[in-house]
N, C-alpha and C positions, 0 to 999 in steps of 0.2 A: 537373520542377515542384518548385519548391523550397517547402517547408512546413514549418508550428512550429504544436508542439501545447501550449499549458499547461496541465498536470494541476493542478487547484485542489484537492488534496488536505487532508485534516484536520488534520493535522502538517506537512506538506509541499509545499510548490509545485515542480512536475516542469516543466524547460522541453525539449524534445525537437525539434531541428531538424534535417528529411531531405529530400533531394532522392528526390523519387518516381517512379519511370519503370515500365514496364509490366509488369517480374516482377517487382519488390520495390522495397526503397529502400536508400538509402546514410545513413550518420549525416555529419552534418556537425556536429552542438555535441549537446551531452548537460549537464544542471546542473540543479541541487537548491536550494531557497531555505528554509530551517527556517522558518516561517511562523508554527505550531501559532493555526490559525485558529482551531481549538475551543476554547482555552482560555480559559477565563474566561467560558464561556456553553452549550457543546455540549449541557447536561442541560438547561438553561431553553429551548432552542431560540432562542440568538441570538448571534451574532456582538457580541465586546467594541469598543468604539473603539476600544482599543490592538490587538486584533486587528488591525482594518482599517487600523490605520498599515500593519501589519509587514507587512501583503499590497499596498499601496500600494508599497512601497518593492521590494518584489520584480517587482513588473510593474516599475516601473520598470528595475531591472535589464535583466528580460525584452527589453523594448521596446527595451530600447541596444542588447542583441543580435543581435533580431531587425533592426534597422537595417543594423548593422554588416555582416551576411550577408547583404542584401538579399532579406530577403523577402517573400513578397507577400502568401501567405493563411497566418492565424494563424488555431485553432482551441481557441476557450478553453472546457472541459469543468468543470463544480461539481459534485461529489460529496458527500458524506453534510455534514459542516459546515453547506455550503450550500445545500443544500435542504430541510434540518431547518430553517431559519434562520428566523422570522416578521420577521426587518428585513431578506431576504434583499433584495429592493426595491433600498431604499435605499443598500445595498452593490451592487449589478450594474450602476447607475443613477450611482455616483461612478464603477466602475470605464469606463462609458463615455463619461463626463464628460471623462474625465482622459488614458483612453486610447484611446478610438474602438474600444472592442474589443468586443463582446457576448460572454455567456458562456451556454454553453447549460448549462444543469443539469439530468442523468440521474439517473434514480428505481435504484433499485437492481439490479432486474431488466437495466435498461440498462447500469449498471455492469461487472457481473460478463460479460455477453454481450463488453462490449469487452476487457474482461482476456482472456476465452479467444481470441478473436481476435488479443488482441497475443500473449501467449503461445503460440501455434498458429503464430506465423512460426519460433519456436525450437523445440519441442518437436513429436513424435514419438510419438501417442499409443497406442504397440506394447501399451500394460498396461492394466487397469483402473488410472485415476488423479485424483487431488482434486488440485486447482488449490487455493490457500489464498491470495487477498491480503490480509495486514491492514496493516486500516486506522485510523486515527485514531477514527476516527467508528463505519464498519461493520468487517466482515469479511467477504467474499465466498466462496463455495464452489460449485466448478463439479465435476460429476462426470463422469468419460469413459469408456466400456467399448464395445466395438468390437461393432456391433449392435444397441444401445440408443440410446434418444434423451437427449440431453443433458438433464442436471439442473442448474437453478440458483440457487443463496439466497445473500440479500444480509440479514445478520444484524446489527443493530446492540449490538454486542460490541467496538467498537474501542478502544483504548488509550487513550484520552483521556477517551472517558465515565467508563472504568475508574477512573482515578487521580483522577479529581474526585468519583467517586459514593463510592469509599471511603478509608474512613481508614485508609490502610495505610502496615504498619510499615515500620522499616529495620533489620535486612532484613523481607523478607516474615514474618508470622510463619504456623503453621499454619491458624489461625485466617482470615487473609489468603488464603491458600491455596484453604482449602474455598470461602471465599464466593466468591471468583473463579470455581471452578468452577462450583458453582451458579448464577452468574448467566450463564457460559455456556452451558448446560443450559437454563434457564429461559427463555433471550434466543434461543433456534437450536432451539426445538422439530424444525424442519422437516427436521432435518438428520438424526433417527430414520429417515427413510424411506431416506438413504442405505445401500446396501450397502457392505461392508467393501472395500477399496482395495490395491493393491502399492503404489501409488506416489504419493510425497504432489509435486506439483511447487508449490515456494514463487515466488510473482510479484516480482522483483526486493523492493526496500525492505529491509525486516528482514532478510528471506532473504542479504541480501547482506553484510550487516552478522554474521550467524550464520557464513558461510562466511571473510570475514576473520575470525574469530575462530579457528576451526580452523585455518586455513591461515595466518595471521600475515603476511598477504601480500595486497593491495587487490583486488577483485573484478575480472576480466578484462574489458577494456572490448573485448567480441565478443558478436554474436549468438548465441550455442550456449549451452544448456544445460548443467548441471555437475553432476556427480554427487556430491553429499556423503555420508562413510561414517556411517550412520545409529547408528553407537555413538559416534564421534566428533561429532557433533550433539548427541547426547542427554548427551552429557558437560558441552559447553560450554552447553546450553539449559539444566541444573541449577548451573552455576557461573554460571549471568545470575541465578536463580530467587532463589537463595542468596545473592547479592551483594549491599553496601553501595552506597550511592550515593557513597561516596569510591573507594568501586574503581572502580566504573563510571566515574566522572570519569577516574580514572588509567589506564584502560583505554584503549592507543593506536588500537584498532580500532570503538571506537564511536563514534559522529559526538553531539554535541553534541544535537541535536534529541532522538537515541533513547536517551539517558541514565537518564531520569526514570523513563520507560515498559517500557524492556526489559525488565523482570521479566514485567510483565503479557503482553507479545507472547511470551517465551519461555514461560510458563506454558500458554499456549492455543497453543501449535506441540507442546507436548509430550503437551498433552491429545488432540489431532484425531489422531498421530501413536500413542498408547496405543488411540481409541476407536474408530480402524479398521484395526485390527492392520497398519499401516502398514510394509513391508520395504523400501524405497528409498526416498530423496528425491533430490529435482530440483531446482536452484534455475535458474531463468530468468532472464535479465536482461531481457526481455519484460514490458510489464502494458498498464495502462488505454490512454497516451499511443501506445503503439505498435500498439493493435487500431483508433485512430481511424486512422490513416492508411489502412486500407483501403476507409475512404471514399472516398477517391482513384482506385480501379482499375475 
C-alpha cells in the first residue's frame, strides 16, 4: 500500500512517501518544503496571508508528487502553527478547496505520541532516553526508561515563537542568552518532573542539520540512528549560539529555512543536553510523518 504523509510543520512542510506492507515500510520519496507557516503571526494565534500562499505553493508541489507515484491515501497532519491558529478554519477550508485533502490537526500530547512512534521504528531504547523534536511552534519531549511508563510534553518553546517574541541580537548577546533560557524554564514547567537521561535522541530536522555540521558531509538517507560524539556537538551547538547571521548564510551545511533560528534551536539542545546530564546523543532520522504510518498496520 502505497502512502504519503504531509507533516504541516511550523517552519517546515515534511512530504514523506512509503509503500507499507506488514513489517514495516519502504521509502519511496522523502522532501522538505521551507514554509515558515508561523511567521508573521504564531504569537497572535494566526496564520499571515503570505503564509498561506507559501503553504499553497508547497502542497502544490506535494500533489505533483504524490501524482506522479500514484498514490492513493494521503495523510495531512497540522501541528502547533495550526492548531494555535484562530483563522485555522479558513486555511483547512482553501487547503480543501484547492486540494481535496483534509487535514487532521493534533493537540500536543498527540504530537509527541507520533514522534515516539516514528522514532521507535530507528531507535533501540537500551538507556534511559529524551527524545527532543524541535519545533517551529512547540518542542516535544518524550521520556523512555525500561519499566516506567512513558512520559510526554508538548511545550510551546519553538523557534519561531522565539525569534518574533524577542528582540535578539547578532550575535546572540548574553543578555539574549539568559532570557531564552528563562523563557524555556518558564514555558516547560512540566519537564521538572523529568528524571535525569543518558541519552538525548534528536527527531530528524535540526538534528540533522547539527550532524552535517560535524561531519561536513549530508545526513544519511537510511533508517538507523547515528550516534554523534557529544563534545563534538556541543562544539558546533556553541559556534551556531555564537554566530552571525552572515556566517550562517555562508554556512554550506545549513538549509536556508534554519538560518535565522539556529541560534535559538542550538541554544535549547544545549540547555536539555546540561539540564539532564545528558552522556550520548542519537540523531534519528525518524519523527512525526514516520510514527503516522503505523496507522497502517
Amino acid at each position: 500500500m502505497r502512502v504519503a504523509v504531509i507533516d504541516l510543520g511550523t517552519n517546515t512542510f515534511n512530504l514523506l512517501v512509503a509503500d507499507v506492507h506488514t513489517t514495516g515500510f519502504d521509502i519511496v520519496h522523502n522532501s522538505k518544503e521551507g514554509v515558515a507557516l508561523g511567521m508573521g503571526g504564531i504569537n497572535e494565534g494566526i496564520i499571515s496571508d503570505e503564509a498561506m500562499e507559501r503553504a499553497f505553493q508547497a502542497f502544490e508541489k506535494f500533489k505533483q508528487t504524490c501524482r506522479s507515484l500514484e498514490v492513493k491515501t494521503i495523510v495531512g497532519i497540522g501541528t502547533s502553527a495550526v492548531r494555535d491558529a484562530g483563522n485555522k478554519a479558513e486555511f483547512l477550508h482553501e487547503i480543501k478547496k484547492r486540494f481535496d485533502l483534509d487535514i487532521e490537526i493534533v493537540d500536543g500530547l498527540e504530537e509527541a505520541k507520533l514522534i515516539y512512534q516514528g522514532v521507535s521504528w530507528s531507535y533501540e531504547f537500551d538507556k534511559s532516553s529524551l527524545i527532543m523534536d524541535i519545533g517551529g511552534g512547540s518542542t516535544e519531549f518524550i521520556r523512555i526508561e525500561t519499566g516506567k511508563e512513558l512520559e510526554f510534553i508538548s511545550a510551546n518553546i519553538g523557534v519561531s515563537r522565539a525569534v518574533q517574541l524577542f528582540s535578539l541580537g547578532d550575535p546572540l548577546t548574553r543578555e539574549n542568552k539568559n532570557q531564552l533560557i528563562a523563557w524555556f524554564e518558564e514555558n516547560s514547567k512540566e519537564l521538572e518532573n523529568f528524571r535525569s537521561c543518558e541519552v538525548l535522541v534528536g527527531a530528524s530536522g535540526s538534528f540533522e542539520t547539527f550532524y552535517e555540521m560535524v561531519h561536513e558531509e549530508a545526513f544519511p538517507n537510511m533508517l538507523q540512528n547515528i550516534r554523534i560524539p557529544r563534545a563534538e556537538l556541543i562544539d558546533t551547538l556553541d559556534w551556531i549560539i555564537d554566530s552571525t547571521s552572515e556566517q550562517r548564510e555562508n554556512h554550506p551545511f545549513i538549509i536556508p529555512i534554519r538560518r535565522k533560528m539556529a541560534p535559538v534551536a542550538a541554544l535549547k539542545t544545549k540547555w536539555v543536553i546540561e539540564k539532564f546530564g545528558i552522556k550520548e546523543v542519537v540523531i534519528s532520522p525518524c519523527s512525526l510523518k514516520e510514527g503516522v504510518l503505523r496507522r497502517f498496520f
